[in-house]
VMD Tcl script that draws the C-alpha trace (Angstrom):
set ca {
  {10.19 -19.54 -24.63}
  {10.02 -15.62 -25.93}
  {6.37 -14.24 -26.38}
  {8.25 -10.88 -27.54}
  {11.41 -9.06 -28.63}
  {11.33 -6.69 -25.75}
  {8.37 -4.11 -24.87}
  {7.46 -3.81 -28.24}
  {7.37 -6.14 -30.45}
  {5.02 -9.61 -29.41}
  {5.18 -12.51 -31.57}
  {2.04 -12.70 -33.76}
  {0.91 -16.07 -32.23}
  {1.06 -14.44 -28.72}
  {-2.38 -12.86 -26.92}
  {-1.12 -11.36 -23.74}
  {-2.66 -10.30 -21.08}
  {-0.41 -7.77 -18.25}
  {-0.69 -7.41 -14.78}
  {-1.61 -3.61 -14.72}
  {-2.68 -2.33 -11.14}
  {-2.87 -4.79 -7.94}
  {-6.45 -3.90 -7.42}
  {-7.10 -6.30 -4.11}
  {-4.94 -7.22 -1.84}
  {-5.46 -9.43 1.20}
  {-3.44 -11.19 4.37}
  {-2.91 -14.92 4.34}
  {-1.17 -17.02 7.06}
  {2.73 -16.31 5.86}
  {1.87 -13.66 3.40}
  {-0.03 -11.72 1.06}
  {-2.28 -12.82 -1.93}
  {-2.76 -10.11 -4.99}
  {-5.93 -9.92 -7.13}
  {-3.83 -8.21 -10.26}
  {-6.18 -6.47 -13.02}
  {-4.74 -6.18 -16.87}
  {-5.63 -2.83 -17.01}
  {-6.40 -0.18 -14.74}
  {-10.04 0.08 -13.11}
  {-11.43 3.94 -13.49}
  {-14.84 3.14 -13.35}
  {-17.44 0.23 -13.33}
  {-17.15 -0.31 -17.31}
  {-13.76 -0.98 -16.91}
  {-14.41 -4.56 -15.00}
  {-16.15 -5.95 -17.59}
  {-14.85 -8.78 -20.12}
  {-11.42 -8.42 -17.75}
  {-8.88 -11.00 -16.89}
  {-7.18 -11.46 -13.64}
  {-3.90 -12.48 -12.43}
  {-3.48 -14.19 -8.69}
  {-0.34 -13.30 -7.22}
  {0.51 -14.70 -3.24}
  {3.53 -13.88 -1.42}
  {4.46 -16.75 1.26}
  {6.90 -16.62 3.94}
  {8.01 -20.67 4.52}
  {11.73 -20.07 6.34}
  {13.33 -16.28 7.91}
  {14.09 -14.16 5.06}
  {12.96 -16.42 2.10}
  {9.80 -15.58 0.16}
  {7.95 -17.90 -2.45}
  {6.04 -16.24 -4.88}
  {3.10 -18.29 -7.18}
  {1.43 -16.29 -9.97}
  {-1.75 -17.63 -11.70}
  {-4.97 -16.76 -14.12}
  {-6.66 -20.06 -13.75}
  {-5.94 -22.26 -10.80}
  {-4.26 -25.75 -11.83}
  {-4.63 -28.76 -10.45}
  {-2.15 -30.83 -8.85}
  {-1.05 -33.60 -11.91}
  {0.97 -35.71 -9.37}
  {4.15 -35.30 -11.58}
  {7.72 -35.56 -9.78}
  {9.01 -32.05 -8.41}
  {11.26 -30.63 -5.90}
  {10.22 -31.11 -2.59}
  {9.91 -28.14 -0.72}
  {9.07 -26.74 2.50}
  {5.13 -27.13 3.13}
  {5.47 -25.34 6.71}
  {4.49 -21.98 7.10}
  {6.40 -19.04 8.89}
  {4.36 -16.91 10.98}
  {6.42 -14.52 12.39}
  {5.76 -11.89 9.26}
  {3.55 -8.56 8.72}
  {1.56 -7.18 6.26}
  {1.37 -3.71 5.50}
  {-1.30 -2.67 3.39}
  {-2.50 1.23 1.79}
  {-3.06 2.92 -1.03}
  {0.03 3.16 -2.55}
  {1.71 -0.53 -1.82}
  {1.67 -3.50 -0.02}
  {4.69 -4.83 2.15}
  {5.17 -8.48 3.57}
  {7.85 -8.54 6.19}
  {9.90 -11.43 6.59}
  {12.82 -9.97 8.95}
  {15.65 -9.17 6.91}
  {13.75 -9.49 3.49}
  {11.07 -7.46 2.23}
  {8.79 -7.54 -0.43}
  {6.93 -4.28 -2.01}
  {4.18 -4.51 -4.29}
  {3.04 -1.04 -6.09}
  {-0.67 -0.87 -6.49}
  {-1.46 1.88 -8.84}
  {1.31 1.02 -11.36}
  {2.06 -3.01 -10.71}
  {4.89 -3.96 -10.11}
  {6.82 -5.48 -6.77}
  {10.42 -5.49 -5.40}
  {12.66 -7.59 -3.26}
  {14.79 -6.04 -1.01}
  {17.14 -6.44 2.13}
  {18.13 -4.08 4.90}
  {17.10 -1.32 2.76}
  {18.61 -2.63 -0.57}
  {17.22 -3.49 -3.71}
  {18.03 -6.80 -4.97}
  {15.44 -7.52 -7.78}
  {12.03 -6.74 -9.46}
  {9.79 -6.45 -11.82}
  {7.49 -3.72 -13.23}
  {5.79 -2.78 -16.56}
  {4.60 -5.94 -18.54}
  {6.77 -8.22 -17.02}
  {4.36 -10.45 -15.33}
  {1.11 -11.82 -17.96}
  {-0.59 -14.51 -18.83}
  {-0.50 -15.23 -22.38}
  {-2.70 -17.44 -25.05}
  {-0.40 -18.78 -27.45}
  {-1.33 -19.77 -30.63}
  {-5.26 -18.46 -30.16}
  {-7.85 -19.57 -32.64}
  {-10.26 -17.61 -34.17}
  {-13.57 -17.23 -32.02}
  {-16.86 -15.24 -32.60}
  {-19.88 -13.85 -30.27}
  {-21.60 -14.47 -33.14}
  {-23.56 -17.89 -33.59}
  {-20.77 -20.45 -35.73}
  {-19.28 -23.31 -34.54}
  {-15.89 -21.23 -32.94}
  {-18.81 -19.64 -30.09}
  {-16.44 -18.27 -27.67}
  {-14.18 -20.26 -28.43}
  {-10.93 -20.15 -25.98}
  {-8.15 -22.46 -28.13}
  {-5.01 -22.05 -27.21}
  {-1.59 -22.99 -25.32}
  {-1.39 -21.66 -22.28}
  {1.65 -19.77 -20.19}
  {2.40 -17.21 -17.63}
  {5.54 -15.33 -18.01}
  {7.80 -13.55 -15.45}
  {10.70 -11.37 -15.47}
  {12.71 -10.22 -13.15}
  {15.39 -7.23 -13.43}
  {19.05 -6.95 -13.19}
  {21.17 -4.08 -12.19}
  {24.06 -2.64 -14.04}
  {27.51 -4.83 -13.55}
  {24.83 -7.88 -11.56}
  {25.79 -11.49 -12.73}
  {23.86 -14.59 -13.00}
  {25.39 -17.92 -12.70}
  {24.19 -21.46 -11.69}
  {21.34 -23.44 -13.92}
  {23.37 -26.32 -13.62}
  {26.09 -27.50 -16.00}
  {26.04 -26.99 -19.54}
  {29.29 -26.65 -22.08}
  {28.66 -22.07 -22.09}
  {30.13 -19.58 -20.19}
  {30.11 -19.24 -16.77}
  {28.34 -16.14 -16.42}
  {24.88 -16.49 -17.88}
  {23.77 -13.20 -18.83}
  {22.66 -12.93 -22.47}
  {22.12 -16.21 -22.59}
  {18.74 -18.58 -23.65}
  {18.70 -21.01 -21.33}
  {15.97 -24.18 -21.29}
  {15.48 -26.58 -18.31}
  {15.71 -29.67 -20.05}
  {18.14 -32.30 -19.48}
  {19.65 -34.21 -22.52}
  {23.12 -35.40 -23.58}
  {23.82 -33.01 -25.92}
  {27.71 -33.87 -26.27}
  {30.69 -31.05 -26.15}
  {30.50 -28.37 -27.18}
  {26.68 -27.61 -27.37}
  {24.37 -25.38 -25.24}
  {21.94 -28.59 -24.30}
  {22.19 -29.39 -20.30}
  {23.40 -32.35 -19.47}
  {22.27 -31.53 -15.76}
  {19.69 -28.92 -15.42}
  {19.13 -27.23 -12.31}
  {16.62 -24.21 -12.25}
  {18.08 -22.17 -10.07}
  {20.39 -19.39 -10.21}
  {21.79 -16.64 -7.78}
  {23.73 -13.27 -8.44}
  {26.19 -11.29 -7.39}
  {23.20 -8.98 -5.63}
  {23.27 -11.29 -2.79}
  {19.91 -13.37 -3.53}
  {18.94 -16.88 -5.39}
  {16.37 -17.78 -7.32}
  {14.59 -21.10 -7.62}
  {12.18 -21.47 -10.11}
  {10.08 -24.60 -9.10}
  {7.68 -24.89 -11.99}
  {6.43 -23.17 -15.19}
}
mol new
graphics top color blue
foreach p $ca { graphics top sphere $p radius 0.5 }
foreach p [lrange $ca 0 end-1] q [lrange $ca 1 end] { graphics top cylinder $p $q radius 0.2 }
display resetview
């Protein structure tokens, strides 16, 4: 689903709110969790009427990182999913100043930039993916009208809602996987949905969906749910 057509340009029915500056950040057993303001705090005033995004960092094997992004906390609705490793893995550190926050898992790294949000994945030293300016939000699709005034629509909060990632690619990096559809090989450029269906020849519809993809970077990406 696209809330915009690239920095620029949101879709009318989209209300988003940005991950601007990782204003908290605090240790957890396998990680780090990240209290993410949508817009920079200068001053008291500035934490009023704000939302919040929830970022944690987890460590569950060597040298594979989950991450889990929220602004309200779901609850469990018992539907089938992947199962995953539960465990935790210990043998990580947390570095934490002004100017970022690091969880160490041994080979891979992640780097969160506080002032400016935004967080990296790397490996001995290497980049292999990120994300920066607006590319992590929580967004109200399809808002209603609502006053502070008395009517009937009283703070009213109507509305689908999503959180959207992105991650970036580098010049010349390919993504493949996503399981089998009747499109090219390489992915890039393409719009692609997780949703299984027998779409026939010929068609972009999956007939076996698989949400996960790796590149040519040297990494993989599983995205376990939306």
């Amino acid at each position: 689903m696209k809330f915009t057509e690239g920095y620029w340009l949101p879709s009318e029915k989209a209300n988003a709110s940005y991950a601007m500056q990782a204003y908290e950040v605090e240790k957890i057993p396998g990680g780090m969790r990240v209290l993410a303001t949508t817009k920079k705090i200068v001053d008291r005033g500035a934490t009023l009427n704000l939302p919040t995004i929830t970022i944690e960092f987890v460590a569950h094997t060597p040298d594979t990182i989950s991450m889990e992004a929220w602004h309200y906390e779901a609850y469990d609705n018992n539907v089938p999913s992947f199962e995953k490793e539960e465990g935790i893995y210990e043998n990580v550190s947390v570095t934490v100043n002004e100017d970022e926050a690091v969880l160490d898992t041994g080979k891979v790294q992640v780097h969160v930039q506080r002032e400016n949000f935004g967080y990296t994945f790397e490996a001995d030293g290497k980049v292999l993916t990120g994300s920066g300016f607006r590319n992590l939000g929580y967004m109200r699709w399809n808002r209603k009208e609502s006053t502070m005034l008395p009517a009937n629509n009283y703070m009213c909060e109507d509305y689908e809602p999503y959180m959207v990632s992105e991650l970036s690619l580098q010049v010349g990096e390919c993504v493949y996987g996503l399981g089998e559809r009747f499109t090219a090989f390489v992915k890039n450029g393409q719009v692609v949905d997780t949703w299984n269906e027998d779409g026939g020849t010929a068609s972009q519809v999956a007939y076996k969906c698989v949400p996960f993809y790796m590149t040519n970077n040297g990494y993989g990406i599983l995205v376990d749910s939306t």
